[in-house]
N, C-alpha and C positions, 0 to 999 in steps of 0.2 A: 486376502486383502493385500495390495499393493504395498510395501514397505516404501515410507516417506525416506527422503536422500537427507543424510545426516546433515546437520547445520553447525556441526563441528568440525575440525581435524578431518584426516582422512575417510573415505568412503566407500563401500564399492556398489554398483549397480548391475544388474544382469543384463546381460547383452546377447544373443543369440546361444544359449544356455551357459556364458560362463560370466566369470566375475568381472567387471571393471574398475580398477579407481575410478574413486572422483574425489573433488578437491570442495572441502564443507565451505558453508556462507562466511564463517571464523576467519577462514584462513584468508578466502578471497577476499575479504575488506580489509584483515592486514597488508595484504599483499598488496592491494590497490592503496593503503594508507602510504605503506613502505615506499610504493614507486613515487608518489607524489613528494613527499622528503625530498628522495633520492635527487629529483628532476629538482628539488627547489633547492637542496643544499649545491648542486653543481651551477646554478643561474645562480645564485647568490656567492661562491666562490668565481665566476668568471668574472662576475661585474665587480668584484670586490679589486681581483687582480686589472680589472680597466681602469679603475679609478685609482690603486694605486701608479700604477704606471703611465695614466697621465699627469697624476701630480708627480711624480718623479719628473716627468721629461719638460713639466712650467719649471719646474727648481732649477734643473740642468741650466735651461734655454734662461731664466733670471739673471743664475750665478754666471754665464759666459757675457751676459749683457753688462753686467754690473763693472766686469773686470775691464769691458773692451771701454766703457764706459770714463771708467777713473784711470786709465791708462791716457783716453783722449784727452781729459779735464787737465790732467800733467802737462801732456806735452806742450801746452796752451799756456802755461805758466812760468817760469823763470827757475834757473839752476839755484837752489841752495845753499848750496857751496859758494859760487859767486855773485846772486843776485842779478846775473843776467839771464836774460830770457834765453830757450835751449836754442832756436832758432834752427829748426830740423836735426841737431844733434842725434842721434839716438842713441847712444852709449849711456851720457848720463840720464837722459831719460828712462831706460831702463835699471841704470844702479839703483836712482832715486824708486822706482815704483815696486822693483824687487825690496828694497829694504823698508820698504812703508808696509807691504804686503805678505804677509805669510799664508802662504797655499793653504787652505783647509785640506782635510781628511777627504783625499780619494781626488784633488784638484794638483794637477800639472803645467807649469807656464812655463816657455819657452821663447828666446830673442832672439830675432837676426839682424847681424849688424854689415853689412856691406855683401852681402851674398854665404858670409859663414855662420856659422853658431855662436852665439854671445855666451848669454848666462840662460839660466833656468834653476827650475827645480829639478830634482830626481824621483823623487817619490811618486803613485810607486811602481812607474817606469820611465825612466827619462825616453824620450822622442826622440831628443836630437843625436840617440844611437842608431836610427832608425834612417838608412841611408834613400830608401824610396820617400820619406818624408821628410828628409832636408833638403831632396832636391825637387821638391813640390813646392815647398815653402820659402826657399835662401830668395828667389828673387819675384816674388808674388807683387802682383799690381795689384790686385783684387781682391774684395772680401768673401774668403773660402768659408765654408762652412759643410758641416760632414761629419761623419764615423766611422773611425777604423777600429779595426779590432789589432789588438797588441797582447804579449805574452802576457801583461795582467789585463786580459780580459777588453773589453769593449770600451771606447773612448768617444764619447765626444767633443768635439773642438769647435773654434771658433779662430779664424787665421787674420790677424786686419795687418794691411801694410801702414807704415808711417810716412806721411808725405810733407816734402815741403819746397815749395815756389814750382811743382808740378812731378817733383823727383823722388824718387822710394829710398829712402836713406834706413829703413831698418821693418823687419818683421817683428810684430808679437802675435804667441800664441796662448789662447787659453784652452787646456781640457782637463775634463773633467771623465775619471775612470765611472763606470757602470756597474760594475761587479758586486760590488758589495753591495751598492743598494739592490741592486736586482736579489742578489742573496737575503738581505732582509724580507724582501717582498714575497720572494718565496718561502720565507720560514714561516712570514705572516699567514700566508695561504697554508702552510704545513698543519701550524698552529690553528687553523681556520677548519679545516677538514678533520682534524683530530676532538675538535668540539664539535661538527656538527655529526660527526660519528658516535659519539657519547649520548649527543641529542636523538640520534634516529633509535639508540638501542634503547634508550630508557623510555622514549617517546615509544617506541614498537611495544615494548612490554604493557607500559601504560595501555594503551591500544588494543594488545589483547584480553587483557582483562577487561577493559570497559567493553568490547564486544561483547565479550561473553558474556556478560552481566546481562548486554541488549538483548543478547539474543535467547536466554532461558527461557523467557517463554517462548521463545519456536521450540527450543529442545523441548521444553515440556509436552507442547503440542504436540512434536513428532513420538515421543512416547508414548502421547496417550492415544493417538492415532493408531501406535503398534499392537497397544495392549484392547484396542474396541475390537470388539467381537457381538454377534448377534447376540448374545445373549446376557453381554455386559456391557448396558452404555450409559453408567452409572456416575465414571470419572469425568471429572471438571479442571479445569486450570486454572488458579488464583490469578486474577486480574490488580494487576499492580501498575497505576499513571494514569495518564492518558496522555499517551504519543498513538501513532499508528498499528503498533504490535500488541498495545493495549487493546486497542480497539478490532485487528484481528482476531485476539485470544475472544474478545466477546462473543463476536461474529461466531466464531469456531463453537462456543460454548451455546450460543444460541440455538445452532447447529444440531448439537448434540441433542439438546432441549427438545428437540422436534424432530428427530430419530428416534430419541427414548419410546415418545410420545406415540409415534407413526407404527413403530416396533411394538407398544404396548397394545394398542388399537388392534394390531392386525394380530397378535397373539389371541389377543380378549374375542375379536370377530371371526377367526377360527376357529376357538373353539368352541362358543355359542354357536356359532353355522354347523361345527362338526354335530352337535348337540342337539339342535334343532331337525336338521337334517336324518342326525342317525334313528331318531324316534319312529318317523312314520316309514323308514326304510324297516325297522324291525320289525315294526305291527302286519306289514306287510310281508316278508318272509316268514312272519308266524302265521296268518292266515291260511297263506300260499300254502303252507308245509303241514295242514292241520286241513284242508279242504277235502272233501271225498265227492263221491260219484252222485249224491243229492243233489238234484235239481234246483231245488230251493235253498241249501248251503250253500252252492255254487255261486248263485243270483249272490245273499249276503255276502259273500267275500269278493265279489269281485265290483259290487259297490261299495265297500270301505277301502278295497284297495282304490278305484277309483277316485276315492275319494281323497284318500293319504296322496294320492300323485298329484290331485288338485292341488293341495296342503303347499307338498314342493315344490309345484312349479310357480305358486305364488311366494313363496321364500325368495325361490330363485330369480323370479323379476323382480322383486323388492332391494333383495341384494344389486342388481345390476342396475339397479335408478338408484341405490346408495355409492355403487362405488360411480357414476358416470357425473355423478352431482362435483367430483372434482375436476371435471374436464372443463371447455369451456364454453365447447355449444352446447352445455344442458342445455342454457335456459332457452326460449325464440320468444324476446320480448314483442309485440306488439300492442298497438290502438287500440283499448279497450273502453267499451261505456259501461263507467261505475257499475248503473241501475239496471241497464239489462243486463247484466255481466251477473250479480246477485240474485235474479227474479229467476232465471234458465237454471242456476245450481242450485235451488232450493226448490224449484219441479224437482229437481233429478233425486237429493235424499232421499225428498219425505216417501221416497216408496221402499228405504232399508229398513223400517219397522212398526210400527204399531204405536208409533207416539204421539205426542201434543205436539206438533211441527208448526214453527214460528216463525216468521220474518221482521227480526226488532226495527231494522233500516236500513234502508238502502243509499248508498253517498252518490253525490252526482257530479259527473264532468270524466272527462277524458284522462284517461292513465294507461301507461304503458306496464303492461305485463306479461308472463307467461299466461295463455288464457289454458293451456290444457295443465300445466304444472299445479296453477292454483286453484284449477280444480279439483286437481287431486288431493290437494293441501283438504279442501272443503270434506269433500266424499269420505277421507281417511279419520278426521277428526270427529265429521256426524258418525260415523261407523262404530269408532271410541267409544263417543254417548252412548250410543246403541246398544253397546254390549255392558256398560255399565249402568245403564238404567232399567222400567221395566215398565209395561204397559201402563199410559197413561200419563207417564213422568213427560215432564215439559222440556222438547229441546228446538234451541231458536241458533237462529244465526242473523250477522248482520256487515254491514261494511258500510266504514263513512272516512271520508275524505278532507281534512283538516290540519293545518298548522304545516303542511308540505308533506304529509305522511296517509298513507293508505291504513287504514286499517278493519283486517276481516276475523270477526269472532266465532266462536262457534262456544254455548253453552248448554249446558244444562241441570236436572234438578236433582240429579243421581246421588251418591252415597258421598262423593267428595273424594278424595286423595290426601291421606296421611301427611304429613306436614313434612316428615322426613322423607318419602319420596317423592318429593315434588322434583327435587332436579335427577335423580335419578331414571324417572322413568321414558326422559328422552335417550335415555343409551342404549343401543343395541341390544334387541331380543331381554328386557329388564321389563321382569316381573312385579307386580308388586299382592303384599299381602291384602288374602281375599281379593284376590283377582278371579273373576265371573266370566271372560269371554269366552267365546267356544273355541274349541281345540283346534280349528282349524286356521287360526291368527299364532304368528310367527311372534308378534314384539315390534316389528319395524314400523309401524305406520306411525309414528310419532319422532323417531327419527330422520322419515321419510320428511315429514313437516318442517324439521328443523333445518335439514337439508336445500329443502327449495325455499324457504324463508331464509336464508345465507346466500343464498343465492341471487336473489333479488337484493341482499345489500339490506337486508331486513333483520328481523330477530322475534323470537316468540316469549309470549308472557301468558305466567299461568297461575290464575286467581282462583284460589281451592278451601275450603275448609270438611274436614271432617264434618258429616252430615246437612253441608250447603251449599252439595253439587260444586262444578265445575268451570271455569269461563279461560277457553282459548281463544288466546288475540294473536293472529299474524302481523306485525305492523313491518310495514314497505317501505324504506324512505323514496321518493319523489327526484333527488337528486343524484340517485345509484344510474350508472350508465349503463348497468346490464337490467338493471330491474324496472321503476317507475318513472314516469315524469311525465308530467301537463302537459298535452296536444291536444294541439288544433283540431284534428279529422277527426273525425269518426268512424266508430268500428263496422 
C-alpha cells in the first residue's frame, strides 16, 4: 500500500528508488501564514513611514509659512522704539522680529541687510557661514524656496526679500533642520518593526499549533491509512465538528465502512464458492479413482460425474450473474405488457413439478423492465417452492400494478421458513435448517433475486410463517430509471 505524504513537519517521498524530502501541509500553511505577515507588516511599515513623512513635510512647509508670515505682518507695522512706521527699514524690522521670536528646536533664521549678513540664529547650524549660501541669498529679488543639505544634516528653507517703493532693502530666511525628525521617524519605524516582529513570532507560534490542532485528523487519517491492511479494516477516526476535514474524516470513514464490508463479502463468498465448489470436485475424483473396467460401473460414474459438472457449471453461472449484477448493463430494461408478460411465465413453471400451479393476478398496462432478468427472478423463486414443497401443495404466482409500484409474487403452501432465517437465507450459498432441496442447487437463487430486484431500484419482501408456507414479492418502483416506468407502446 502506497504510504500517504505526511501532513506534518518534514517528509520524504520515493522517487526513482530513492528518498526525497517533502515539506508537510503544517509547515506549508505556516509558511504561507508567515509570508502573508511578512508582506503585510512591510506594506504597513512603508505606508506608516509615508504618512509620517508627509506630515513632517505639512509641518515644515506650516512652520516656514508662519514665520515669512509674521515677519510680513511686522514690516507693515510701526518701530517700537519710535512709533514710526519702519518704512522699508530692515535692520529694525528684523531686531524687532528676532527678539519677539525664538527659533524652536531644529528651526534656523537668517537676515540680510544691504547685501551682507545681519543677525540670525545659530543653532544648530548657522547658514550665514555658509559662503555659497550667502551669496545666493545677500541680494535675492525673489521668493527661493528649497533644500540644502548642511553639516547638521538636511535643511529646509524658505528665502523672501523685503521690498519697499519697488527696492530690496533686506533678506529673511527661515529654515528649519530635518535630521531629527527624520530620526524620530525612523526610530518610529525601528520601534514599528521590533513589534511587528514580536507579532509574527507569537502570531507563528499561535499558527502552529492551531494548525496542527486542524490538521489531526489528516494525521489520524494518514495513520490509519498506514496501519489498513487486508485483513485489518477495523480502525476508525473520531470525527470531531463539522468544517470540511470533519466531513473528509466521515467520507474517509464511510469509506472504510464499505471496504470492511466488500472485504467481508468477498472472504464469506470465497470461501462458500471454495466450499461449494470443492464438493462436487471431490465426489468426482473419488469416483474417477474408485471406477474399474465394468461396463455398467463405468455408465454410473460417469453419470454422477456428469452430473457433479452440471452442479458446477450452474454454480459458476450463478456466481457470474451475481458478480455482473454490479456492473451497469446488467439490466436491458424495456416495454413490457404487465398480463402477457405474467401468462408466458407461468406456462413456462408449471412444468418444474408436480404441483397445484396458480395464477392469483395478473396487473395491467405498460412497464418497463428487464423481461429476461425477471424471468429468471420468476423461474428461481417457483424452483424455491419446488423444492420445498411436495406433490399436491399449492404454488401460485401473480403481479399487479399499483400506487407507482410493480409487484410480482411467487407463493406457496410449503413448511414455511423459521422466523430467524428469514433474512439470512438471501445470503450467499445460506442454508437453512431442514433444508430439502436436491444436491444439485448451490444457495444462490435467492440471492440471484435480490440482486435483479436492486437492480431495478426494487426490493424484496418475505411473508413466512413456520407451517404457513411462503409468499415472495419482488416489488419494482415505477420511477427507477434503470428499472420501471409507465409507457405508452407496447411490447
Amino acid at each position: 500500500m502506497a504510504q500517504p505524504e505526511a501532513v506534518e513537519g518534514a517528509a520524504t517521498r520515493h522517487v526513482g528508488g530513492r528518498s526525497v524530502p517533502t515539506v508537510g501541509t503544517r509547515a506549508r500553511i505556516l509558511g504561507w501564514y508567515v509570508t502573508l505577515l511578512v508582506l503585510a507588516a512591510i506594506a504597513a511599515l512603508l505606508l506608516q513611514r509615508r504618512v509620517l513623512t508627509d506630515r513632517l513635510n505639512e509641518e515644515v512647509e506650516e512652520g516656514l509659512v508662519q514665520e515669512v508670515q509674521e515677519l510680513r505682518t511686522l514690516s507693515q507695522g510701526a518701530d517700537p522704539r519710535t512709533a514710526e512706521p519702519f518704512a522699508g527699514d530692515s535692520s529694525p524690522i528684523f531686531d524687532t522680529f528676532l527678539a519677539r521670536n525664538i527659533p524652536v528646536e531644529g528651526e534656523a533664521l537668517v537676515t540680510f541687510v544691504d547685501g551682507e549678513p545681519y543677525k540670525g540664529s545659530v543653532a544648530p547650524y548657522h547658514l550665514a557661514t555658509n559662503e555659497e549660501l550667502v551669496e545666493r541669498w545677500a541680494n535675492l529679488e525673489t521668493v527661493d524656496r528649497g533644500e540644502v543639505l548642511t553639516p547638521a544634516g538636511p535643511a529646509r528653507y524658505v528665502a523672501v526679500p523685503l521690498q519697499y517703493e519697488g527696492e530690496t532693502t533686506g533678506v529673511f530666511v527661515a529654515a528649519i533642520f530635518l535630521e531629527e525628525e527624520q530620526r524620530e521617524i525612523e526610530e518610529a519605524l525601528r520601534y514599528g518593526a521590533i513589534a511587528w516582529l514580536v507579532v509574527l513570532i507569537g502570531a507563528s507560534a499561535i499558527a502552529w499549533v492551531i494548525a496542527g490542532r486542524v490538521l489531526a485528523p489528516l494525521r489520524d487519517l494518514s495513520e490509519t491509512a498506514r496501519q489498513i491492511s487486508d485483513t485489518d479494516l477495523s480502525r476508525r477516526i473520531a470525527v470531531d465538528g463539522n468544517d470540511e476535514i470533519s466531513h473528509l474524516t466521515s467520507v474517509f470513514n464511510n469509506m472504510l465502512d464499505r471496504l470492511e464490508y466488500a472485504f467481508y463479502v468477498q472472504r464469506a463468498f470465497l470461501d462458500d464458492a471454495g466450499h461449494e465448489l470443492r464438493t462436487p470436485i471431490t465426489v468426482i475424483r473419488g469416483h474417477l479413482e474408485l471406477m474399474t473396467d465394468d461396463p455398467r460401473e463405468r455408465r454410473e460414474t460417469i453419470a454422477v460425474v456428469t452430473d457433479e459438472l452440471d452442479r458446477m457449471s450452474r454454480i459458476v453461472d450463478d456466481l457470474l450473474v451475481l458478480a455482473r449484477s454490479e456492473q451497469p448493463d446488467f439490466l436491458l430494461p424495456a416495454p413490457v405488457d404487465l398480463d402477457l408478460f405474467a401468462s408466458n411465465v407461468f406456462s413456462r413453471i408449471r412444468t418444474l413439478g408436480n404441483r397445484d400451479w396458480r395464477l392469483d393476478e395478473t396487473g395491467q398496462g405498460i412497464v418497463v423492465i428487464d423481461r429476461q432478468r425477471m424471468t429468471q427472478v420468476f423461474m428461481n423463486l417457483a424452483d424455491n417452492a419446488v423444492r420445498h414443497t411436495k406433490a399436491g401443495d399449492v404454488i401460485a404466482i401473480g403481479s399487479r400494478l399499483e400506487d407507482g409500484e410493480v409487484r410480482f409474487w411467487v407463493r406457496d403452501t410449503g413448511p414455511g421458513i423459521p422466523y430467524h432465517e428469514q433474512e439470512r437465507i438471501f445470503q450467499r450459498f445460506a442454508r437453512i435448517e431442514g433444508d430439502r432441496r436436491s444436491p444439485g442447487t448451490a444457495g444462490l437463487g435467492l440471492s440471484i433475486v435480490q440482486a435483479i430486484a436492486k437492480g431495478h431500484g426494487g426490493r424484496v419482501e418475505l411473508e413466512s410463517a413456520p407451517g404457513a408456507g411462503a409468499r415472495f414479492t419482488v416489488i419494482v418502483r415505477q420511477d427507477h430509471k434503470g428499472g420501471t416506468d409507465v409507457a405508452d407502446t407496447d411490447s
